[in-house]
KOLTI-334564 format. One record per residue (C-alpha): residue number from 1; residue in three letters; y, x, z negated. Coordinates in nm, 2 decimals, padded with zeros to 4 digits. Each point is the difference from the previous one (the first is absolute). Layout:
<recs>
NUM  ALA  Y  X  Z
...
</recs>
This chain:
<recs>
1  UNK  01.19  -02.13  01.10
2  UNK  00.00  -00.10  00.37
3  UNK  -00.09  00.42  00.09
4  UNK  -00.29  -00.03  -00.27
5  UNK  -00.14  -00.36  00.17
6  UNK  00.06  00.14  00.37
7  UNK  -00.21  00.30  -00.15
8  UNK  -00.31  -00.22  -00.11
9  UNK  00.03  -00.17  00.36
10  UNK  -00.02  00.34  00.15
11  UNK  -00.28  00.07  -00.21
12  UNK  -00.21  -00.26  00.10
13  UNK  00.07  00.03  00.37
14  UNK  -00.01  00.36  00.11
15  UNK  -00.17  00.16  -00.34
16  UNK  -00.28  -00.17  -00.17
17  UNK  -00.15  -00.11  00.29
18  UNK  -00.11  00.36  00.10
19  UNK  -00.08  00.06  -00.33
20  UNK  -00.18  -00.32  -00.07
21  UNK  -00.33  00.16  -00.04
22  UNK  00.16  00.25  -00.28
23  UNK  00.13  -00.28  -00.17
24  UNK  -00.38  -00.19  00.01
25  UNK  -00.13  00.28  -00.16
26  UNK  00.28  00.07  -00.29
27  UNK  -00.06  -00.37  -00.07
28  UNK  -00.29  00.05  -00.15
29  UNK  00.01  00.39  -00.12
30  UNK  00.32  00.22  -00.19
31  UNK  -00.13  00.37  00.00
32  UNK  00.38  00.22  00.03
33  UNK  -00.14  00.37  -00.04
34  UNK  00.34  00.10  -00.13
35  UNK  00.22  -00.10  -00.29
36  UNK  00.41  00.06  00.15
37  UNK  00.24  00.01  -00.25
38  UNK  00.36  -00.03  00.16
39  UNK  00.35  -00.09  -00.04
40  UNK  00.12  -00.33  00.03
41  UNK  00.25  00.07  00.27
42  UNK  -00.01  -00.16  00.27
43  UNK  00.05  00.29  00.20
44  UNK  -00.36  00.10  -00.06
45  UNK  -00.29  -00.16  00.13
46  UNK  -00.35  00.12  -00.07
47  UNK  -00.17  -00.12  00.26
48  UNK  00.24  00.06  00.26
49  UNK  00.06  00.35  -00.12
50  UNK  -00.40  00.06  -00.03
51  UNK  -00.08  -00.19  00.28
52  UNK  -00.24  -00.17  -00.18
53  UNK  -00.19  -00.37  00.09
54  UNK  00.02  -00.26  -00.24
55  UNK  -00.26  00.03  -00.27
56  UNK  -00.01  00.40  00.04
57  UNK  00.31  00.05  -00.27
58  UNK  00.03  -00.21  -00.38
59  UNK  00.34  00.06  -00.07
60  UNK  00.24  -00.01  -00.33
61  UNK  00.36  00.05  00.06
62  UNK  00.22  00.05  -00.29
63  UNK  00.39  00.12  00.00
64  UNK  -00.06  00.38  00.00
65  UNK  -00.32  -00.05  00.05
66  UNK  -00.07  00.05  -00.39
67  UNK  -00.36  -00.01  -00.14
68  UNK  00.10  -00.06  -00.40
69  UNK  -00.26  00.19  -00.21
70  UNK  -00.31  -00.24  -00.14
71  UNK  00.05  -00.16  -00.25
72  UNK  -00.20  -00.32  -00.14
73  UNK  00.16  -00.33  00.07
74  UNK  00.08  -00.25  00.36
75  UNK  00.15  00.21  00.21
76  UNK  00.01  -00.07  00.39
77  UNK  00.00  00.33  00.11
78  UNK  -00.28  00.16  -00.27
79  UNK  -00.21  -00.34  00.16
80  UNK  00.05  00.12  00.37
81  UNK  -00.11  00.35  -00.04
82  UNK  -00.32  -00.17  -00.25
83  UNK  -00.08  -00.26  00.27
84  UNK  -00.02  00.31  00.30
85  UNK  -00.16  00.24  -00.21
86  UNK  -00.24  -00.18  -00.19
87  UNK  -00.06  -00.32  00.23
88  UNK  00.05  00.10  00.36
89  UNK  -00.14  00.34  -00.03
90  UNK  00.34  00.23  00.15
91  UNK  -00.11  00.33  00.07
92  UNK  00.36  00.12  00.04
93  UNK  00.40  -00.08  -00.15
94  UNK  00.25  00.14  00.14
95  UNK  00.38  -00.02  -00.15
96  UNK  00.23  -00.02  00.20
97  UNK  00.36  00.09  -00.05
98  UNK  00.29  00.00  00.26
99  UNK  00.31  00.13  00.12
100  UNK  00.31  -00.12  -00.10
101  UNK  -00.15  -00.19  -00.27
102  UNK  00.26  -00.27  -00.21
103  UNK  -00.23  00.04  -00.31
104  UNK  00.08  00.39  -00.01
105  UNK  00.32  00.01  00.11
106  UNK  00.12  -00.22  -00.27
107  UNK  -00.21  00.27  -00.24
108  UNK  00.16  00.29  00.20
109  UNK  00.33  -00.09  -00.01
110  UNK  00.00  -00.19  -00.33
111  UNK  00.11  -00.32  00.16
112  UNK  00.12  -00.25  -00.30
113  UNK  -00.23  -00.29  00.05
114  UNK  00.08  -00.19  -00.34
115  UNK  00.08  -00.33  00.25
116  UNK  -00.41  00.07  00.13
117  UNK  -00.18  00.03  -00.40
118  UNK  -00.33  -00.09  00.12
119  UNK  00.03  00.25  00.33
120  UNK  00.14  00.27  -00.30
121  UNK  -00.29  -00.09  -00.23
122  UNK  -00.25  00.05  00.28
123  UNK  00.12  00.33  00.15
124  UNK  -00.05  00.18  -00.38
125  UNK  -00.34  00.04  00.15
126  UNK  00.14  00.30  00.18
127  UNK  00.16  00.15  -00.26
128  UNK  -00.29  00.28  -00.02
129  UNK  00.12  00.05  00.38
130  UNK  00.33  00.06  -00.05
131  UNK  -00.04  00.24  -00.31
132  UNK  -00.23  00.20  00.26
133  UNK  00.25  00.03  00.21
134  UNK  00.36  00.17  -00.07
135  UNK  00.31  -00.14  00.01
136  UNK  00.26  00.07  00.21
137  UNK  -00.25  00.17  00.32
138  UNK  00.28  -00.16  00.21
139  UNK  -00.13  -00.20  00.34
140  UNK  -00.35  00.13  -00.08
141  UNK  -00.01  -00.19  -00.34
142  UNK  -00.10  -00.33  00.17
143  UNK  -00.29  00.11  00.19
144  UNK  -00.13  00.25  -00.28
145  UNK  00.01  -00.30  -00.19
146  UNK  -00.18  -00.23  00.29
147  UNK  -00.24  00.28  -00.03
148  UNK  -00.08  00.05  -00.35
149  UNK  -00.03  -00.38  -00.10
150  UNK  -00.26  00.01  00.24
151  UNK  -00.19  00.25  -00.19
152  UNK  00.04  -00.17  -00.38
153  UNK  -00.10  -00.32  00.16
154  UNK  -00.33  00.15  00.12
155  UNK  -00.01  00.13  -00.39
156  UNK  00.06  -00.33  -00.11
157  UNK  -00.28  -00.14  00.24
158  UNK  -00.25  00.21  -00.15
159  UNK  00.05  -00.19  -00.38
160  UNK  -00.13  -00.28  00.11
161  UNK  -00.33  -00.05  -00.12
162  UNK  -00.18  -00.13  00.36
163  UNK  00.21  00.28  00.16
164  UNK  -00.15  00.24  -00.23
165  UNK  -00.37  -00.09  -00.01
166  UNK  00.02  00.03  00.40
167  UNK  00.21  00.32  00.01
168  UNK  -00.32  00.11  -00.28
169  UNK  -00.27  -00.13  00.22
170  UNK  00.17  00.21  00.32
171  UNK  00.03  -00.38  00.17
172  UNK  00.39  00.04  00.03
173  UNK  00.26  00.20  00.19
174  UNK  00.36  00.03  -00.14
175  UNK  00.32  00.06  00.30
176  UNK  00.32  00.01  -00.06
177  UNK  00.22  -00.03  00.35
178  UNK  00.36  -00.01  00.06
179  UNK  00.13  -00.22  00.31
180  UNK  00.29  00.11  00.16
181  UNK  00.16  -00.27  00.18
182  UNK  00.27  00.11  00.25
183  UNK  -00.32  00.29  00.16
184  UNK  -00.28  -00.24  -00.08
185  UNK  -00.19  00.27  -00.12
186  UNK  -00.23  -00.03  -00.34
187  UNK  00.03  00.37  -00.18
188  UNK  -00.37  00.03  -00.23
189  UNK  00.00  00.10  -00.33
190  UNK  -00.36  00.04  -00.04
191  UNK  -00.25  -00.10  -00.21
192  UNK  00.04  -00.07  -00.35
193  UNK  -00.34  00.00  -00.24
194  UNK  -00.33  00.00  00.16
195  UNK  -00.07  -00.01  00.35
196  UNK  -00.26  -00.22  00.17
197  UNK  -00.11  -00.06  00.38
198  UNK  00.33  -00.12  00.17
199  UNK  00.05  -00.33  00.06
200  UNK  -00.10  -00.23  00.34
</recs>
């Protein structure tokens, strides 16, 4: 806790001040052109890795960065993506899926995970990713896997009903982007669905 408060202190001293001006202004406005969908790890960093200012990115992070398909009911995630879509106005979403990711490896390598049930529950959301991708590709099987849960969750993104209406009305850009951490280099997948004017 002491590196988190000594953190805040730094913040205040030597960040917001030069960016108290941003700040003013996000106070009273929330306008993020682009939805990013990432992994929970805290290896990645959106912003960092985008270089983005605050108020430029709304982010979701789930473990393996899994969009589950709509369906009706609460769900945090399905409210995110409804809220940036349909409220803020996001132009663009990009997923964002990693190197060395814990979610796939355990999918990969068929970790047992019976002591983690609700980690085991949520990771059968990639289970179309790993039937896409064949067992037993060796070293490669992890970041074939990284790769193609990128792609079904940008399937996935386009069941939800704002996602649709704005991928139907050309307002909304699909991206799928894979973060490798040790080069720092972000590989592009392209554009899933529709493409519209990219985003600011």
């Amino acid at each position: 806790m002491q590196d988190l408060t000594e953190g805040v202190a730094r913040f205040r001293r030597d960040v917001y001040p030069a960016k108290a001006e941003l700040f003013a202004r996000l106070a009273a406005t929330h306008r993020p052109a682009t939805l990013f969908i990432s992994c929970s790890d805290a290896r990645v960093v959106p912003e960092l890795i985008t270089q983005s200012e605050p108020g430029e990115l709304f982010v979701i992070r789930t473990a393996g960065n899994l969009v589950p398909a709509y369906t009706p009911g609460a769900d945090a995630v399905a409210a995110g993506i409804e809220y940036a879509v349909a409220v803020l106005g996001v132009r663009e979403i990009v997923v964002c899926g990693h190197s060395a990711c814990g979610a796939m490896t355990a999918l990969a390598e068929h970790h047992d995970l019976s002591a983690a049930p609700a980690v085991a529950d949520w990771l059968r959301h990639a289970d179309a990713s790993r039937a896409r991708v064949a067992a037993g590709a060796g070293a490669g099987q992890v970041a074939a896997l990284v790769r193609e849960n990128v792609r079904a969750q940008l399937a996935n993104l386009a069941t939800h009903p704002s996602v649709a209406r704005a991928l139907a009305a050309d307002a909304l850009t699909l991206r799928g982007w894979v973060y490798d951490i040790p080069t720092g280099t972000v590989e592009d997948l392209g554009a899933a669905g529709h493409r519209a004017a990219p985003a600011a």
